[in-house]
PDB file of N, CA, C and O in Angstrom:
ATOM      1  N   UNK A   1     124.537 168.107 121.311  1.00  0.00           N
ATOM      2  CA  UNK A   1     124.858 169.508 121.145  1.00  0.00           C
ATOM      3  C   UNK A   1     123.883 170.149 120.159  1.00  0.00           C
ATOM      4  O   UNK A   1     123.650 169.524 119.124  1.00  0.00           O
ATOM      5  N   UNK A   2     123.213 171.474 120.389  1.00  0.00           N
ATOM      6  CA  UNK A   2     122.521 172.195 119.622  1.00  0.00           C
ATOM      7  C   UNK A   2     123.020 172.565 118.447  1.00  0.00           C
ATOM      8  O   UNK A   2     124.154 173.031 118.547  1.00  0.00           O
ATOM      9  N   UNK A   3     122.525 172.523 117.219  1.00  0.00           N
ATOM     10  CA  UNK A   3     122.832 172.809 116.415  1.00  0.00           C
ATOM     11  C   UNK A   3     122.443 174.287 115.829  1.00  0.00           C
ATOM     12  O   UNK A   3     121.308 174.686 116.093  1.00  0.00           O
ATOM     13  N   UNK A   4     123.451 175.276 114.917  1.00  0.00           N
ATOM     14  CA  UNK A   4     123.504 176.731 115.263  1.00  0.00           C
ATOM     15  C   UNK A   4     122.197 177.029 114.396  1.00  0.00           C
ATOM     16  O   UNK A   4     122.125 178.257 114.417  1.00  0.00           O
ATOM     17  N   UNK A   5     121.467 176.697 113.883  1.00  0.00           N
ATOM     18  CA  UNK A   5     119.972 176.970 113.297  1.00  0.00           C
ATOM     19  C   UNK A   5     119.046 176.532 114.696  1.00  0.00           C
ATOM     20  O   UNK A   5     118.151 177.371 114.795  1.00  0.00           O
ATOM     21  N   UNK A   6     118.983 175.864 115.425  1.00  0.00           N
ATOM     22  CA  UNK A   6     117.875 175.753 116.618  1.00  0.00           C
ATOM     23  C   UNK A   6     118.699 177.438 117.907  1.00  0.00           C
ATOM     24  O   UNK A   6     118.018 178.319 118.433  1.00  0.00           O
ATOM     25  N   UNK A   7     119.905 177.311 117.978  1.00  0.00           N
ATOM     26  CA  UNK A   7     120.411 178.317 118.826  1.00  0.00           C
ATOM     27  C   UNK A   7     119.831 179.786 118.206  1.00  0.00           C
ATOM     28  O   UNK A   7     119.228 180.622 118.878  1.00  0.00           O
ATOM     29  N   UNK A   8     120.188 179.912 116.615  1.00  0.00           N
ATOM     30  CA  UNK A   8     119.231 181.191 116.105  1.00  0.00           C
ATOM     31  C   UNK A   8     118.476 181.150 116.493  1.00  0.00           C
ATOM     32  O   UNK A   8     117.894 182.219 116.676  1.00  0.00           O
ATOM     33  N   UNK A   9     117.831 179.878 116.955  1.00  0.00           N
ATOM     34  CA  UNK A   9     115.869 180.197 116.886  1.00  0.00           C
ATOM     35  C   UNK A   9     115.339 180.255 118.130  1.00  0.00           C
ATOM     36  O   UNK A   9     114.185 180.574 118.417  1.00  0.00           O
ATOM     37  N   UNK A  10     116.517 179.829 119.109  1.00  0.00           N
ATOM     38  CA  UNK A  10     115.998 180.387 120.228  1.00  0.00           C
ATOM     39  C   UNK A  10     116.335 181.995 120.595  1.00  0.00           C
ATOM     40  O   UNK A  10     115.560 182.823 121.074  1.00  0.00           O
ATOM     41  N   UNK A  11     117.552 182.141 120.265  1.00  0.00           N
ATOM     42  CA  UNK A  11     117.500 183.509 120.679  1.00  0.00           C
ATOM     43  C   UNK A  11     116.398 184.751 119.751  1.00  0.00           C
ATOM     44  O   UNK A  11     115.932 185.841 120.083  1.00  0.00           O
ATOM     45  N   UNK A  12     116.310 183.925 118.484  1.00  0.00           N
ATOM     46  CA  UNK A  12     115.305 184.791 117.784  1.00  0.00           C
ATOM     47  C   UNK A  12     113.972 185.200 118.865  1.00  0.00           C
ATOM     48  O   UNK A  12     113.406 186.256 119.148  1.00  0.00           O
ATOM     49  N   UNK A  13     113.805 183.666 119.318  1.00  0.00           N
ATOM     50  CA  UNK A  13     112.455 184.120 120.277  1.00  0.00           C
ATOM     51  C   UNK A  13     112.143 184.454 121.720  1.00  0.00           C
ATOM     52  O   UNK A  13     111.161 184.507 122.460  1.00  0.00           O
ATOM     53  N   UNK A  14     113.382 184.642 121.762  1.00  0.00           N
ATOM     54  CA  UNK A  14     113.759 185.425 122.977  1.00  0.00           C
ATOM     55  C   UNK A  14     113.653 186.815 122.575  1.00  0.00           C
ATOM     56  O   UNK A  14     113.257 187.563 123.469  1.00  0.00           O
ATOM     57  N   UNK A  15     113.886 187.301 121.547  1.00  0.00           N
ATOM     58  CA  UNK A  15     114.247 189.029 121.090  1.00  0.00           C
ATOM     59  C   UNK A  15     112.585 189.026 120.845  1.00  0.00           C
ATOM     60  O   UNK A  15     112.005 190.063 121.164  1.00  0.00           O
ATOM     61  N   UNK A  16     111.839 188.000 120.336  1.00  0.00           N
ATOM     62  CA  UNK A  16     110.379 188.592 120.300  1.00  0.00           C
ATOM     63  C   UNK A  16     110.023 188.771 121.186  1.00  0.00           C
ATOM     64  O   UNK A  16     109.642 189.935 121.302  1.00  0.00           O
ATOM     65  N   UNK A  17     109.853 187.908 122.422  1.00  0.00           N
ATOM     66  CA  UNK A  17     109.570 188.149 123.843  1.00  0.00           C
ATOM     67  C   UNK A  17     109.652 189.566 124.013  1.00  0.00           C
ATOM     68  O   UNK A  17     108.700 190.334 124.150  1.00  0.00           O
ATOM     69  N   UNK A  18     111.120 189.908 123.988  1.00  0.00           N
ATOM     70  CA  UNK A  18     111.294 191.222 124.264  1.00  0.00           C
ATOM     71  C   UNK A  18     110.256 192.043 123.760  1.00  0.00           C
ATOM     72  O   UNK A  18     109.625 192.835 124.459  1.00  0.00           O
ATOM     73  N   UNK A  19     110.084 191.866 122.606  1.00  0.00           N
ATOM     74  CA  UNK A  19     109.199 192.865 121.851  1.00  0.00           C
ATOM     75  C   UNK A  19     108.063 192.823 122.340  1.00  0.00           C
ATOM     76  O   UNK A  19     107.390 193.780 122.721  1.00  0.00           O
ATOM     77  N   UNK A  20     107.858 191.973 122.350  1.00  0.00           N
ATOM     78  CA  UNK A  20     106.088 192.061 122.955  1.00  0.00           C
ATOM     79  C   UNK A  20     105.970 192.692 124.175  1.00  0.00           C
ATOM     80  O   UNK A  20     105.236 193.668 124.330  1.00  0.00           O
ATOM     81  N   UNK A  21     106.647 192.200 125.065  1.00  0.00           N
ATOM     82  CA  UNK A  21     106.875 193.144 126.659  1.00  0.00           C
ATOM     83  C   UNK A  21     107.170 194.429 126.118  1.00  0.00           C
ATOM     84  O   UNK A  21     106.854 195.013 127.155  1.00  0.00           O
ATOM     85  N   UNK A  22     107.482 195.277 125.427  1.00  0.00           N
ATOM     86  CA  UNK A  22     107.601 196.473 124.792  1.00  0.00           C
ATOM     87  C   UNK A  22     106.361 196.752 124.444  1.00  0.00           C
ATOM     88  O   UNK A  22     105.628 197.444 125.150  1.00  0.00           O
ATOM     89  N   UNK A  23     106.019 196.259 123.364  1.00  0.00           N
ATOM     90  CA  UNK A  23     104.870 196.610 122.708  1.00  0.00           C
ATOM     91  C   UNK A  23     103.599 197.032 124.275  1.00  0.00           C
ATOM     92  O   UNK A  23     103.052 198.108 124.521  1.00  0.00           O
ATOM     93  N   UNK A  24     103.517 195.842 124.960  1.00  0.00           N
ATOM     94  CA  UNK A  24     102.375 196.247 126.124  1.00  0.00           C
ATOM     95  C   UNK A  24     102.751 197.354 126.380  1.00  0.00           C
ATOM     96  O   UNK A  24     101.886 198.142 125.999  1.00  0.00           O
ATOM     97  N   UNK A  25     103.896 198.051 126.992  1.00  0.00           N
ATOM     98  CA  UNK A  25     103.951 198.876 127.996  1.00  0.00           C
ATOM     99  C   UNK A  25     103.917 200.067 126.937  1.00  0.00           C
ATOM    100  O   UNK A  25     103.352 201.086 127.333  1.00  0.00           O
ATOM    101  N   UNK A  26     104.566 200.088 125.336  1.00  0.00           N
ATOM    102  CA  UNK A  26     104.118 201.098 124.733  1.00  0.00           C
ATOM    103  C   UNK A  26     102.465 201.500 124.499  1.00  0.00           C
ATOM    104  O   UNK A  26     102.034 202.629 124.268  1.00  0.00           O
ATOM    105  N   UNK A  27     101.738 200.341 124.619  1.00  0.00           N
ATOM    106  CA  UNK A  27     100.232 200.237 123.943  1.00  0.00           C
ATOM    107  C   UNK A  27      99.849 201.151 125.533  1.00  0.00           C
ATOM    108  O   UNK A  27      99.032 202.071 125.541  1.00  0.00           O
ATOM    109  N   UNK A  28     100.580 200.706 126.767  1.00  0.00           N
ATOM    110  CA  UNK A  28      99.818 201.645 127.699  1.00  0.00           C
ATOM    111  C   UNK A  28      99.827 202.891 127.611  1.00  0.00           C
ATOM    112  O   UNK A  28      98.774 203.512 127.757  1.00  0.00           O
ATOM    113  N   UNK A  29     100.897 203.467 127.378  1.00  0.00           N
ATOM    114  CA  UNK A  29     101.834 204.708 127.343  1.00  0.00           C
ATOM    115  C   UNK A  29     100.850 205.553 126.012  1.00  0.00           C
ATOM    116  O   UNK A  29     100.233 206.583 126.284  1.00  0.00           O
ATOM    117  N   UNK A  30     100.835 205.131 125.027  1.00  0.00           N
ATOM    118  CA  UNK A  30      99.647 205.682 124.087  1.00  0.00           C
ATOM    119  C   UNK A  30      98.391 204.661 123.304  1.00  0.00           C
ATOM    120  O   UNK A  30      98.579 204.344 122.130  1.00  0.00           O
ATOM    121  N   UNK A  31      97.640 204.379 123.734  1.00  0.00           N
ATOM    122  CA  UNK A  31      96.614 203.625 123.412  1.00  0.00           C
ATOM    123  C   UNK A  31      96.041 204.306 122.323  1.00  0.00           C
ATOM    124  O   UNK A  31      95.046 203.595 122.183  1.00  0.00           O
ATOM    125  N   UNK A  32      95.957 205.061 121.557  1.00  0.00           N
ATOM    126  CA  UNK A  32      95.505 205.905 120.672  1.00  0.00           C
ATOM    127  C   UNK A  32      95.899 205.065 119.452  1.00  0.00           C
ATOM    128  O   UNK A  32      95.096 204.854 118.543  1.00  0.00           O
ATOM    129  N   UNK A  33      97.248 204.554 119.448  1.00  0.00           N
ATOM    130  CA  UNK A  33      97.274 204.139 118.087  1.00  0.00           C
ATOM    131  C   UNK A  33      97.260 202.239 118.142  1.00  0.00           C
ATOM    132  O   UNK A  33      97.947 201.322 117.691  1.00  0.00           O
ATOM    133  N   UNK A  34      96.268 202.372 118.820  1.00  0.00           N
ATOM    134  CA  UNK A  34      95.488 200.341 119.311  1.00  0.00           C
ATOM    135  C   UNK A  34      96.108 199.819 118.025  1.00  0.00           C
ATOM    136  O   UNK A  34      97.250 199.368 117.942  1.00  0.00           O
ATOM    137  N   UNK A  35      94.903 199.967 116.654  1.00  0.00           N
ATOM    138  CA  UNK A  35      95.666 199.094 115.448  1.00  0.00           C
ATOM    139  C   UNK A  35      97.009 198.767 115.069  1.00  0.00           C
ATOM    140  O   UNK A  35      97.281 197.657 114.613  1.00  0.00           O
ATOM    141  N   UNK A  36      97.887 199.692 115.234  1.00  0.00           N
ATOM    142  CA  UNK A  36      99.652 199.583 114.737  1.00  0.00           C
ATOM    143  C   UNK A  36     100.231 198.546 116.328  1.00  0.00           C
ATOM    144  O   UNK A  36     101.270 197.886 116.311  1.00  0.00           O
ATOM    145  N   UNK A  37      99.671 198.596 117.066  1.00  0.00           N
ATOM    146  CA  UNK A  37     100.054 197.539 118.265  1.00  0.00           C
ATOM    147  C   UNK A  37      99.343 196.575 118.294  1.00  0.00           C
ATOM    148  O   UNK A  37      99.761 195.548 118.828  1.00  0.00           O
ATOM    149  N   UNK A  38      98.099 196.629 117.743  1.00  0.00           N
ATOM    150  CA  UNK A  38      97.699 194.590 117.383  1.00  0.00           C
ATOM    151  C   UNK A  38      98.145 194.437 115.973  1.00  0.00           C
ATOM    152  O   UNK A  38      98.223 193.268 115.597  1.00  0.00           O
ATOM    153  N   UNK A  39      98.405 195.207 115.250  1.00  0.00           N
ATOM    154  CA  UNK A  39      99.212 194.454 113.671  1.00  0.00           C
ATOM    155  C   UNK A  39     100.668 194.153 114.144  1.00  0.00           C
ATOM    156  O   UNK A  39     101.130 193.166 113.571  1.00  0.00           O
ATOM    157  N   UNK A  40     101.495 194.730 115.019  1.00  0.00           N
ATOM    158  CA  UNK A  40     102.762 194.553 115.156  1.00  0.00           C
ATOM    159  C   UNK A  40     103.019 193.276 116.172  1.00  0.00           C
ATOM    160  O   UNK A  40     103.817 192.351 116.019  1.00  0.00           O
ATOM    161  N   UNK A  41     102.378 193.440 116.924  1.00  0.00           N
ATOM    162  CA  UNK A  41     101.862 192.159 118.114  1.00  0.00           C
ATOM    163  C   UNK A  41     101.427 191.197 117.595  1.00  0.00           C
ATOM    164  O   UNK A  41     101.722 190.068 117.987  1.00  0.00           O
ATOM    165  N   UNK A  42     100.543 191.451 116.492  1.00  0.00           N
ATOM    166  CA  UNK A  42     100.152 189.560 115.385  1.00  0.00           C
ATOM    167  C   UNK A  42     101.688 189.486 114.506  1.00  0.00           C
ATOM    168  O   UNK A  42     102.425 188.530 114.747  1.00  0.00           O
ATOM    169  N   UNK A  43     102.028 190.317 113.702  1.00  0.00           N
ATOM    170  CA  UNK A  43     103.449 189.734 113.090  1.00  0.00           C
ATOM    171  C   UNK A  43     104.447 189.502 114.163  1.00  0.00           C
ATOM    172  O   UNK A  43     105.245 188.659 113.751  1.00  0.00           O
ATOM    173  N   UNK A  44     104.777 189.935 115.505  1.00  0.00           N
ATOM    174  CA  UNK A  44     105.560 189.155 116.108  1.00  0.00           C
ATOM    175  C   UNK A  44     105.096 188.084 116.898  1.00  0.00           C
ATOM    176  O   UNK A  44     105.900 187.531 117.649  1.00  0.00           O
ATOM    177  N   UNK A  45     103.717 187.635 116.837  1.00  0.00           N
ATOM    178  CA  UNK A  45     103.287 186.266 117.392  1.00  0.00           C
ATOM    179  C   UNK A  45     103.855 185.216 116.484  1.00  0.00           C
ATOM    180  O   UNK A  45     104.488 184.210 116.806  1.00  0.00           O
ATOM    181  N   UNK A  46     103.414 185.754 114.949  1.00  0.00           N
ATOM    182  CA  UNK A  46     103.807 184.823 113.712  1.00  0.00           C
ATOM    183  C   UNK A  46     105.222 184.077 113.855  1.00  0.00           C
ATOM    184  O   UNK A  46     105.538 182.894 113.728  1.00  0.00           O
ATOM    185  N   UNK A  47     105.966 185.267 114.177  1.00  0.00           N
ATOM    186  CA  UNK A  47     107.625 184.745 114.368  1.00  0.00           C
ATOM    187  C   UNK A  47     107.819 184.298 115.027  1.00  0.00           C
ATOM    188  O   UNK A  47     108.630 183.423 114.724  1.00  0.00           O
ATOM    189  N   UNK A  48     107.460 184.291 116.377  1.00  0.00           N
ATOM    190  CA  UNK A  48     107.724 183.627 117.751  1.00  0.00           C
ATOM    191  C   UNK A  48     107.407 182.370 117.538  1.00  0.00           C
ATOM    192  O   UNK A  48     108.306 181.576 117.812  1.00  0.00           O
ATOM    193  N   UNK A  49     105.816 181.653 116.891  1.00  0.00           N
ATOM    194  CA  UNK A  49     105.791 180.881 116.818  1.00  0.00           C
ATOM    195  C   UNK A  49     106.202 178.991 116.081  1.00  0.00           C
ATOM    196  O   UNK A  49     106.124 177.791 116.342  1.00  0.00           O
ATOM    197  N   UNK A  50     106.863 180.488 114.537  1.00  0.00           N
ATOM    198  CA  UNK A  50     107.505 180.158 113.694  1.00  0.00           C
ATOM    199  C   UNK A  50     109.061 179.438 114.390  1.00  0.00           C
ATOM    200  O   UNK A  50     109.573 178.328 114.246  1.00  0.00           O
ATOM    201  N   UNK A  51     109.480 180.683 115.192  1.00  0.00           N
ATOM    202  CA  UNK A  51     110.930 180.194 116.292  1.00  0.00           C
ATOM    203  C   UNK A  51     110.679 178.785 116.932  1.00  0.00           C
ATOM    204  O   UNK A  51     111.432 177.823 116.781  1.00  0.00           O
ATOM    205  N   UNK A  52     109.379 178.786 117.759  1.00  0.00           N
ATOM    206  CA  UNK A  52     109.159 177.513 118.819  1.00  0.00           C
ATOM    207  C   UNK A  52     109.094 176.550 117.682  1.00  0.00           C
ATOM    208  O   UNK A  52     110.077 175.816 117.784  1.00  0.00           O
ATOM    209  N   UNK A  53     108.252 176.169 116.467  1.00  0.00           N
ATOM    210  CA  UNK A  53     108.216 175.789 115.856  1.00  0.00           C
ATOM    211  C   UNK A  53     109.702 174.433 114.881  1.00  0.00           C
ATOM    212  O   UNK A  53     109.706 173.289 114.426  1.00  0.00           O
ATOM    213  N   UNK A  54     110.650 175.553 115.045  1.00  0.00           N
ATOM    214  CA  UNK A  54     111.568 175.282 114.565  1.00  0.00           C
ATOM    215  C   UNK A  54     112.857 175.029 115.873  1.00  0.00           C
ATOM    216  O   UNK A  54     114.023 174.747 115.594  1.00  0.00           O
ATOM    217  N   UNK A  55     112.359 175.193 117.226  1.00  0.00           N
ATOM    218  CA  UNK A  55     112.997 174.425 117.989  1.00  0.00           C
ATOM    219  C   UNK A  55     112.790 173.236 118.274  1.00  0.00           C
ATOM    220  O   UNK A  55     113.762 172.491 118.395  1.00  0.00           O
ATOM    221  N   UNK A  56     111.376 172.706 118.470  1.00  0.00           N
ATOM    222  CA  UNK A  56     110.305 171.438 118.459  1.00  0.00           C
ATOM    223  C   UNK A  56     110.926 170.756 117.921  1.00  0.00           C
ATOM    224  O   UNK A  56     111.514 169.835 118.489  1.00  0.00           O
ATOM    225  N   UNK A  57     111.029 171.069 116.162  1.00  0.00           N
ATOM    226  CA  UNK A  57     111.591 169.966 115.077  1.00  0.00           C
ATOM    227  C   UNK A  57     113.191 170.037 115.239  1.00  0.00           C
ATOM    228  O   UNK A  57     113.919 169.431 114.453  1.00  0.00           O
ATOM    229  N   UNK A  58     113.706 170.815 116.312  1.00  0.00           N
ATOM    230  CA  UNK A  58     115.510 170.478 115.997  1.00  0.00           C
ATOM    231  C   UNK A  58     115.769 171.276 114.678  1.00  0.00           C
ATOM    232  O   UNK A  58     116.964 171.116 114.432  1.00  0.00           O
ATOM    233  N   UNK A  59     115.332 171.876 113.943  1.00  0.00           N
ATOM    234  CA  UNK A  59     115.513 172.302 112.689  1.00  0.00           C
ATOM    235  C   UNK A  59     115.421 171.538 111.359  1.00  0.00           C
ATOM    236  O   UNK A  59     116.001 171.869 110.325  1.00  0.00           O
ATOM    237  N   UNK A  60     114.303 170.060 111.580  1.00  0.00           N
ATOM    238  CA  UNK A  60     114.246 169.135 110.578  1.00  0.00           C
ATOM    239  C   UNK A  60     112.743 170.290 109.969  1.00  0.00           C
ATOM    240  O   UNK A  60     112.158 171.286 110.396  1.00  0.00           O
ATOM    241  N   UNK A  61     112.645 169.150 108.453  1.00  0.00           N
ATOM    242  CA  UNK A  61     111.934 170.035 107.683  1.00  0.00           C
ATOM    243  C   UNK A  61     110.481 169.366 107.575  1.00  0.00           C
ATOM    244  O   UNK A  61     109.590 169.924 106.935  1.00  0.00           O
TER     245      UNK A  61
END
């Protein structure tokens, strides 16, 4: 059975997913402001990977 720190961390990186599929279709919608959608798109890579990260290990340290 999953334990409720790996279940946070998947749904955490599921909600980034989301974001990022956002972020593209906003970056189409106004491309004007490129920088604030690759700074927001690198801090939610950080987390996402941080999430997979911490599913990998089961939540060991």
């Amino acid at each position: 059975m999953m334990d409720d720190g790996r279940r946070k961390a998947i749904l955490l990186a599921l909600a980034c997913l989301a974001i990022l599929i956002l972020l593209i279709i906003e970056c189409a919608i106004m491309p004007r402001m490129g920088w604030l959608w690759i700074i927001t798109a690198a801090l939610d890579l950080v987390l996402l990977a941080m999430c997979v990260r911490h599913i990998i290990r089961g939540g060991r340290r």
